[in-house]
GULUMGU-426461 format. One record per residue (C-alpha): chain; residue in three letters; z, x, y; residue number from 1. Coordinates in steps of 0.05 Angstrom, whole numbers, always signed. Each point is the difference from the previous one (the first is absolute). Layout:
<recs>
+-------+------+--------+--------+--------+------+
: chain : resn :      Z :      X :      Y : resi :
+-------+------+--------+--------+--------+------+
:     A :  ala :      Z :      X :      Y :  NUM :
...
+-------+------+--------+--------+--------+------+
</recs>
This chain:
<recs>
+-------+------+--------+--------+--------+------+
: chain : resn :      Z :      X :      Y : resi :
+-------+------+--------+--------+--------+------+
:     A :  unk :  +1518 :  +2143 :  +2182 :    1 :
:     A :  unk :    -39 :    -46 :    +19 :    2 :
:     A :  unk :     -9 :    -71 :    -21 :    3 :
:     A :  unk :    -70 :     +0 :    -23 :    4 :
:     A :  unk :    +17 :    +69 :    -35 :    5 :
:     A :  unk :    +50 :    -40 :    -39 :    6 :
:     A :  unk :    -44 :    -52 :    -20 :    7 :
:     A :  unk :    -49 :    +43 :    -23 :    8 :
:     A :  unk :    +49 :    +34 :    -50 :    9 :
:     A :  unk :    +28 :    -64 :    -21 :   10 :
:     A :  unk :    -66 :    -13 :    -38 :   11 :
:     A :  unk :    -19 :    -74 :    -39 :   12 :
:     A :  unk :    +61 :    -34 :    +16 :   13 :
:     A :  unk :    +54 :     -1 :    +58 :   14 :
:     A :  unk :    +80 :    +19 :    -25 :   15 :
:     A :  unk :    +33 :    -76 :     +9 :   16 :
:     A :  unk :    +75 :    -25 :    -10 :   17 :
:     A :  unk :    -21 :     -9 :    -77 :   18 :
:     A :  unk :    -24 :    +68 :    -19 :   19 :
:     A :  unk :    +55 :    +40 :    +37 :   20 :
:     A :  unk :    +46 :    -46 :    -49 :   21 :
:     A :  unk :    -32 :    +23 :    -57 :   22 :
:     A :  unk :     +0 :    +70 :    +24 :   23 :
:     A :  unk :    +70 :     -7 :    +16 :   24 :
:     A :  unk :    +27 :    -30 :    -73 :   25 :
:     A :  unk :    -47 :    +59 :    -23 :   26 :
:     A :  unk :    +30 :    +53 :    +34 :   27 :
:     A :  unk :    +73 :    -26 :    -20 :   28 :
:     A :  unk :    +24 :    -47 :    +53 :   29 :
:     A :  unk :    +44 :    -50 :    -25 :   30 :
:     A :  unk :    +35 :    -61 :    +30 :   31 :
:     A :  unk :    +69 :     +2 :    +23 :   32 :
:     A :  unk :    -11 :    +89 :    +20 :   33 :
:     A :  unk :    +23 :    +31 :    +61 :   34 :
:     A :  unk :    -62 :    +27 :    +28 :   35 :
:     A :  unk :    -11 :    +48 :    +45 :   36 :
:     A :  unk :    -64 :     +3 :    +27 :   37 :
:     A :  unk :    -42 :    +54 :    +40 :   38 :
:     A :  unk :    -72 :    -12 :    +19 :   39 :
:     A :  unk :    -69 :     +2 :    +26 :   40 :
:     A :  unk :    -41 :    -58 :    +10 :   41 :
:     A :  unk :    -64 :    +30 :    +10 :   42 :
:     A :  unk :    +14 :    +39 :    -70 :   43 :
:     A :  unk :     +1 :    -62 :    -36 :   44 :
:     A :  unk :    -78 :    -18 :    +16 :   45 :
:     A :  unk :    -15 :    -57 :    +32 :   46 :
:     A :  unk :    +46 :    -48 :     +6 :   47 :
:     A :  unk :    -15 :    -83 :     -5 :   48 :
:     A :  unk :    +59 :    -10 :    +45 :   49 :
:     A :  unk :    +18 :    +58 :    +20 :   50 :
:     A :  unk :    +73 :    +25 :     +1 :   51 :
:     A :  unk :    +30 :    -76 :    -10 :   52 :
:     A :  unk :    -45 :     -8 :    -67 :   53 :
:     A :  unk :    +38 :    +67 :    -14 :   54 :
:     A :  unk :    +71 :    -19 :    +12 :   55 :
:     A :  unk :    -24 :    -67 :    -30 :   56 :
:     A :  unk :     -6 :    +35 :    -60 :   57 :
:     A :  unk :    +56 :    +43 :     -9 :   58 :
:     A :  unk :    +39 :    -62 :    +21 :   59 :
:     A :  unk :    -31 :    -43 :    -54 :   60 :
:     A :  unk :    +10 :    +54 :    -58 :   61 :
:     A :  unk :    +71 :     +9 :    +22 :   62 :
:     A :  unk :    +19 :    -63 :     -1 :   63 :
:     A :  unk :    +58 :    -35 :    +33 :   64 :
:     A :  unk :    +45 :    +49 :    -31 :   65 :
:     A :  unk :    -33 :    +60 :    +30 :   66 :
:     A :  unk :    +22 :    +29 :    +59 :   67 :
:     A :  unk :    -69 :    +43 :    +42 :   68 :
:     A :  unk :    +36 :    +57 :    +44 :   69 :
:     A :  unk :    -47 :    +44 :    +48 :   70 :
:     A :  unk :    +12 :    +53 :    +55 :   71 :
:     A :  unk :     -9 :    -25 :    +65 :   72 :
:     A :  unk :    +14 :    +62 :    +37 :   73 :
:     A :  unk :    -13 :     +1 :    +77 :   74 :
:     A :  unk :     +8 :    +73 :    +22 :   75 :
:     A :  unk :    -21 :     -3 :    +63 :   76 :
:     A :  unk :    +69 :    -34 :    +17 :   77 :
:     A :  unk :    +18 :    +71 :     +5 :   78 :
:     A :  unk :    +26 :    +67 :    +53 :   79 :
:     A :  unk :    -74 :    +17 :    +28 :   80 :
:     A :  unk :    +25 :    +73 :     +8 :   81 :
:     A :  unk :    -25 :     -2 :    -73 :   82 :
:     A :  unk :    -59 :    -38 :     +6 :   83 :
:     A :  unk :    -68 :    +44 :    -22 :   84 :
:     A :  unk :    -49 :    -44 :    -18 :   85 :
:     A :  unk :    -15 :     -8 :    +53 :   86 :
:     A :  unk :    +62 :    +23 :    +52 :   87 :
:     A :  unk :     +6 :    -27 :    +59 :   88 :
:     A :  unk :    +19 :    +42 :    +70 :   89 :
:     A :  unk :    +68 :    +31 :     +1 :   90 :
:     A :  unk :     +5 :    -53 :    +73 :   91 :
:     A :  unk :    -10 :    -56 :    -41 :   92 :
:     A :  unk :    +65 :    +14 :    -48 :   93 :
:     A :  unk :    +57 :    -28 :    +35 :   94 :
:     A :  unk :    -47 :    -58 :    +23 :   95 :
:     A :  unk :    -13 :    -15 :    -69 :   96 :
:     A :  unk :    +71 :     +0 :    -27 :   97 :
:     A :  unk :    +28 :    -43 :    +61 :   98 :
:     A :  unk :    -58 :    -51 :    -13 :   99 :
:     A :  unk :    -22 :     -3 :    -71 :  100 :
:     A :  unk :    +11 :    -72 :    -23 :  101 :
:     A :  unk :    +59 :     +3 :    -57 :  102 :
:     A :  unk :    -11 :    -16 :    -66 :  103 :
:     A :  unk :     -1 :    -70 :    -21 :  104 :
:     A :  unk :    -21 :    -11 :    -75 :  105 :
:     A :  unk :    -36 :    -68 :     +6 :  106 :
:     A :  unk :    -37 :    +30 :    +60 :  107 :
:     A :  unk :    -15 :    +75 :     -3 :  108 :
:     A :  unk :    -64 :    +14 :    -35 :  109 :
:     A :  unk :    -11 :    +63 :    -52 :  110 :
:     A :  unk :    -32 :    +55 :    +11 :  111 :
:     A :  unk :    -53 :    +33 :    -41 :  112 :
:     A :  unk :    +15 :    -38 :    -61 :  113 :
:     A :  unk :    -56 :    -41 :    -15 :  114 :
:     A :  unk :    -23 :    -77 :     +4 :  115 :
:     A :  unk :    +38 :    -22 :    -65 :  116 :
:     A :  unk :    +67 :    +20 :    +30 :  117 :
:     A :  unk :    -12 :    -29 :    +68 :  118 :
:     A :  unk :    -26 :    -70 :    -30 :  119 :
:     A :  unk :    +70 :     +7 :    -48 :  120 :
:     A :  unk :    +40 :     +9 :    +62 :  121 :
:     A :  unk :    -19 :    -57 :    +25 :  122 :
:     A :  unk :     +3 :    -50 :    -57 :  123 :
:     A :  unk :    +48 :    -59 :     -5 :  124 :
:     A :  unk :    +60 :    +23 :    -37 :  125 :
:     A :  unk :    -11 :    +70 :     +2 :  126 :
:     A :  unk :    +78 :    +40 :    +21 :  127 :
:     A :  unk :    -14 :    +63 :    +41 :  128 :
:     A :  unk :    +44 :    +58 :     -1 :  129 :
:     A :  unk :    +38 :    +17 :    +69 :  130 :
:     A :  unk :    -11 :    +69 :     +5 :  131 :
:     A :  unk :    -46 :    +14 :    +64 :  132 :
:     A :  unk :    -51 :    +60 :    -34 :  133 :
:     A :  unk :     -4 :    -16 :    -73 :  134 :
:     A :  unk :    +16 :    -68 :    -19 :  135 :
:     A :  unk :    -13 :    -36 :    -64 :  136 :
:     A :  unk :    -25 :    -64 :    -11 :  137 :
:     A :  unk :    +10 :    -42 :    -56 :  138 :
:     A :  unk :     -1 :    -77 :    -27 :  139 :
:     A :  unk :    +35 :    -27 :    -70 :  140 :
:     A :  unk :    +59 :    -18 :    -26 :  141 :
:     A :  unk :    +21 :    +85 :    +18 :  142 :
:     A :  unk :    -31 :     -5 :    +67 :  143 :
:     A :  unk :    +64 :     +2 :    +41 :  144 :
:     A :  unk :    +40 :    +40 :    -49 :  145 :
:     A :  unk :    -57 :    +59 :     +4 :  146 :
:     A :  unk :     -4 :     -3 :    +72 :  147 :
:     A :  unk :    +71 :    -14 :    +24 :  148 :
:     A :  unk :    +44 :    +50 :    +26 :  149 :
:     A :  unk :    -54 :    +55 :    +17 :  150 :
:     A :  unk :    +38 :    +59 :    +44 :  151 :
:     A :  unk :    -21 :    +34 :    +49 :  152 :
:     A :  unk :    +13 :    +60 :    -17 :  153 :
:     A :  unk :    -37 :    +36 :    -54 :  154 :
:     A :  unk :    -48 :    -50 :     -2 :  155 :
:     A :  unk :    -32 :     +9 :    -66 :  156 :
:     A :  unk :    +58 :    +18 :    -34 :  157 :
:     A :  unk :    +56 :    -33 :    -38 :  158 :
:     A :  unk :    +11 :    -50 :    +50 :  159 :
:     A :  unk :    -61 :    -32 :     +0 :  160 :
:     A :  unk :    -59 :    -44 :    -43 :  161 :
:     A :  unk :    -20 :    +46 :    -37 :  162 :
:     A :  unk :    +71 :    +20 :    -30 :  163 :
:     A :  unk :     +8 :    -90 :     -6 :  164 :
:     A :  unk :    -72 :     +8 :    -41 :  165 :
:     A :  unk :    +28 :    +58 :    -54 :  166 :
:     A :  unk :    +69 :    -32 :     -6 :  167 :
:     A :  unk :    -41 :    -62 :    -20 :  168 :
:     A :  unk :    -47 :    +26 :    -55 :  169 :
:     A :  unk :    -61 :    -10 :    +58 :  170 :
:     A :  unk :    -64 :    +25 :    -22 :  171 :
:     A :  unk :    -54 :    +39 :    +47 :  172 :
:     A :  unk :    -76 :    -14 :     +9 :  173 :
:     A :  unk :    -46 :    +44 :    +26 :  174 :
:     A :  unk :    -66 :    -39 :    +20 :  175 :
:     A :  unk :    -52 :    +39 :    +18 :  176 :
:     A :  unk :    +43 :    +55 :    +30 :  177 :
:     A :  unk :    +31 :    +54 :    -21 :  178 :
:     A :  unk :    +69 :    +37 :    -11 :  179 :
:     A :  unk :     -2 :    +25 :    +80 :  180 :
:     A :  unk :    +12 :    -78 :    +13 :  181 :
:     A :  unk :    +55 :    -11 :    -45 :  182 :
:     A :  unk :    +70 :     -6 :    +41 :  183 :
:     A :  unk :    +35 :     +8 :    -72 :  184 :
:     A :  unk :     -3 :    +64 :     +6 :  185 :
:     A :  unk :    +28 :    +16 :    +61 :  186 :
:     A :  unk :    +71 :    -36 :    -28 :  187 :
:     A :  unk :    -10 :    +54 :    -58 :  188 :
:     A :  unk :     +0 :    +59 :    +64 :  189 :
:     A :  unk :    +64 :    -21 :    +28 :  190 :
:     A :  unk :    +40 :     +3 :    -74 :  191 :
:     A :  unk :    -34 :    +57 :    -14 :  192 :
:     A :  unk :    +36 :    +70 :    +21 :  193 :
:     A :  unk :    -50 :    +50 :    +25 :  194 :
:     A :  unk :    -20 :    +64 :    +51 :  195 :
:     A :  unk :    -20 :    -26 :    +53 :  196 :
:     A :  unk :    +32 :    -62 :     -4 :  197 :
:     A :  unk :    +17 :    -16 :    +77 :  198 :
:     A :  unk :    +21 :    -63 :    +48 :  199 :
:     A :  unk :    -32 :     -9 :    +58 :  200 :
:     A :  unk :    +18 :    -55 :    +61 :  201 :
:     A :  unk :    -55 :    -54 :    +29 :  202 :
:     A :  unk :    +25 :    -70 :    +35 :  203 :
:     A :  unk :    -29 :    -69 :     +6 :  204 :
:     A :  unk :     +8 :    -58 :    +54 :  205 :
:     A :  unk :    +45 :    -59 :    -41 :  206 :
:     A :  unk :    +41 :    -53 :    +24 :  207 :
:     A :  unk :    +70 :     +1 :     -4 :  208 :
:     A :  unk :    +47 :    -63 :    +24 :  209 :
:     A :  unk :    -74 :    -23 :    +29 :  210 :
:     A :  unk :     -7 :    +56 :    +46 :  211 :
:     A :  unk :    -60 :    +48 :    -17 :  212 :
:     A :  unk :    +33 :    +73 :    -13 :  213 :
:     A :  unk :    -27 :    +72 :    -12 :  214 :
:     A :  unk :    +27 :    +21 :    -66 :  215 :
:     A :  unk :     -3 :    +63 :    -31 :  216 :
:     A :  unk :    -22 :     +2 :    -73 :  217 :
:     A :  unk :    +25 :    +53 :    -48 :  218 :
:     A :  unk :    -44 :    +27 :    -52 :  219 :
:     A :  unk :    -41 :    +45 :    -50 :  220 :
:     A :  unk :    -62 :    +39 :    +17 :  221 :
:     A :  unk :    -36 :    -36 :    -52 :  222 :
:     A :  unk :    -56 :    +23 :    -30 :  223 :
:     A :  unk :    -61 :    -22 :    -46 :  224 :
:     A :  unk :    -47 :    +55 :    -14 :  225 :
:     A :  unk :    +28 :    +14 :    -70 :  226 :
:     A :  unk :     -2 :    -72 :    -11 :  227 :
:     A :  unk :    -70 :     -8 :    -39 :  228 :
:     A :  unk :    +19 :    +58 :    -52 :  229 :
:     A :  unk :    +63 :    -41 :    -10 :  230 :
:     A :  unk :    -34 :    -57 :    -19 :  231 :
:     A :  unk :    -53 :    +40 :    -36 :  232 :
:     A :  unk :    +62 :    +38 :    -38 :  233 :
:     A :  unk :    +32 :    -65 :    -24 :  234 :
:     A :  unk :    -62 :    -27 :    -24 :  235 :
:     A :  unk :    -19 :    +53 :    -43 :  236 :
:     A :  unk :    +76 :    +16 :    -28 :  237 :
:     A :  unk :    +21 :    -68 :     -8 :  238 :
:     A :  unk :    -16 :    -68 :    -36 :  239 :
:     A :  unk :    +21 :    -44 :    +57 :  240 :
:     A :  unk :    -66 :    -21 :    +43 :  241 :
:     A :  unk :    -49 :    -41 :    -10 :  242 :
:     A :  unk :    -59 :    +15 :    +26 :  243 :
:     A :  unk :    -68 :    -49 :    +13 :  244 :
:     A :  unk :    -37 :    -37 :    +47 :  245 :
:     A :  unk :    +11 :    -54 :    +51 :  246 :
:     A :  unk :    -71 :    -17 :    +20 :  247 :
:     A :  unk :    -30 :    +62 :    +29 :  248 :
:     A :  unk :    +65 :    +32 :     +5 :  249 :
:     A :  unk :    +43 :    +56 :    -43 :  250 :
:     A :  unk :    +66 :    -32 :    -11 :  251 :
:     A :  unk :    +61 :    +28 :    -34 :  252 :
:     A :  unk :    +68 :    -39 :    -23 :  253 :
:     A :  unk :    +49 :    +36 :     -6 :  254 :
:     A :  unk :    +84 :    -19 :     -3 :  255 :
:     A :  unk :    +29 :    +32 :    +64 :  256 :
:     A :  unk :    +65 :    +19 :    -34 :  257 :
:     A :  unk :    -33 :    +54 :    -44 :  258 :
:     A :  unk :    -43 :    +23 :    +56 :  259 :
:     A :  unk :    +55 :    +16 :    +44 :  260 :
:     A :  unk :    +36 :    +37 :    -51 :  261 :
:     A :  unk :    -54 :    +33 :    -30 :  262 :
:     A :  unk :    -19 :    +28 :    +76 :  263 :
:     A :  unk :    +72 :    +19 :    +18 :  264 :
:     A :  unk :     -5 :    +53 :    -57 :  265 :
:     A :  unk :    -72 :    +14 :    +16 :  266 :
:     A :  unk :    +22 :    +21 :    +83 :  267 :
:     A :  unk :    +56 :    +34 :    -17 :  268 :
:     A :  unk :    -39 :    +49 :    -49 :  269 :
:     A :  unk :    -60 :     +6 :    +40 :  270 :
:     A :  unk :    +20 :     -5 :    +77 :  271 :
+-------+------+--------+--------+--------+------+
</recs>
């Protein structure tokens, strides 16, 4: 969209660090959470600021004992045999995997994840997860707890942030996009037991000992298109989410914990 489209829905007044407070505190947020946050800048109307009056925001309601976690994923840092959107010439593949620059979390932008996250990446005191397609960022006293330790392998399962955020009590806000966006879920489809359920092999460029390497990554064949009737489902059978506005936004709070639980039951009796 574009940005005098957004200004012309935002109506009388522009959405500023104050009123995203108060929308915050409305919807739920409280100080010392572990929040984490999925979003859409252009959702939220226009912005005096733009994504730093956001993360100003969630940073100020949060408080010192907060600790802000976001996906920082960079997929592109990935086997372009599987690349679709768009691919690239089957000449260009072994090219590509000798010559990709590695992974290197202060440096490697994300892909495809919006303003807010790339402005959080690059924020003083910020930690950044060292997985090299779908790091986490995070900053608070949690940061390096949440993002420590994130394996390879199985990327968005036990053995990485997300797991950190549910054995923490973390909470998960949804700001102006929807259940398709929320990585929660995707820890849900690895403890859940399923047909279909199947691992598939992809590999990165890292550096090991300070030499750049090819390595090979296993995995899930994740999957998202049942993700909105999750979210719709757990909504409408439970009490857990809050639901409002952050300014022209939908927002939801929600505690991840009960999410992921409630979806593990919900894919294994509907996949």
């Amino acid at each position: 969209m574009s940005e005098r489209k957004v200004i012309e829905r935002t109506g009388n007044r522009p959405i500023t660090v104050d009123s995203l407070c108060q929308d915050l505190i409305q919807l739920g947020v409280q100080p010392g959470m572990i929040l984490l946050v999925h979003s859409s800048l252009s959702a939220l109307g226009w912005v005096c600021g733009g994504p730093v009056a956001v993360l100003l925001a969630l940073e100020q309601v949060l408080g010192e004992s907060g600790t802000l976690v976001m996906p920082a994923h960079s997929g592109d840092l990935s086997d372009p045999a599987d690349w679709e959107n768009p691919p690239v010439p089957p000449e260009w593949w072994e090219i590509i995997r000798e010559r990709m620059p590695a992974y290197v979390s202060d440096l490697t932008p994300t892909r495809g994840m919006g303003v807010i996250v790339e402005t959080f990446r690059r924020q003083r005191g910020v930690k950044r997860s060292e997985h090299p397609q779908v790091s986490f960022v995070a900053r608070g006293p949690k940061a390096e707890a949440i993002v420590a330790g994130h394996g390879l392998d199985y990327g968005l399962g036990d053995a990485s942030p997300l797991a950190q955020v549910y054995s923490l009590g973390g909470w998960i806000l949804l700001l102006g996009v929807g259940h398709a966006s929320n990585t929660s879920l995707h820890l849900a489809e690895y403890r859940a037991q399923y047909k279909g359920k199947r691992e598939i092999e992809n590999g990165a460029p890292v550096y090991r000992a300070g030499q750049r390497i090819w390595v090979k990554i296993k995995d899930l064949d994740l999957q998202t298109a049942d993700f909105e009737r999750i979210g719709e489902d757990f909504l409408a059978e439970t009490a857990k989410v809050a639901y409002g506005k952050a300014g022209l936004a939908d927002a939801q709070l929600m505690p991840q914990h009960d999410l992921v639980d409630y979806a593990v039951k919900w894919i294994e009796r509907h996949r």
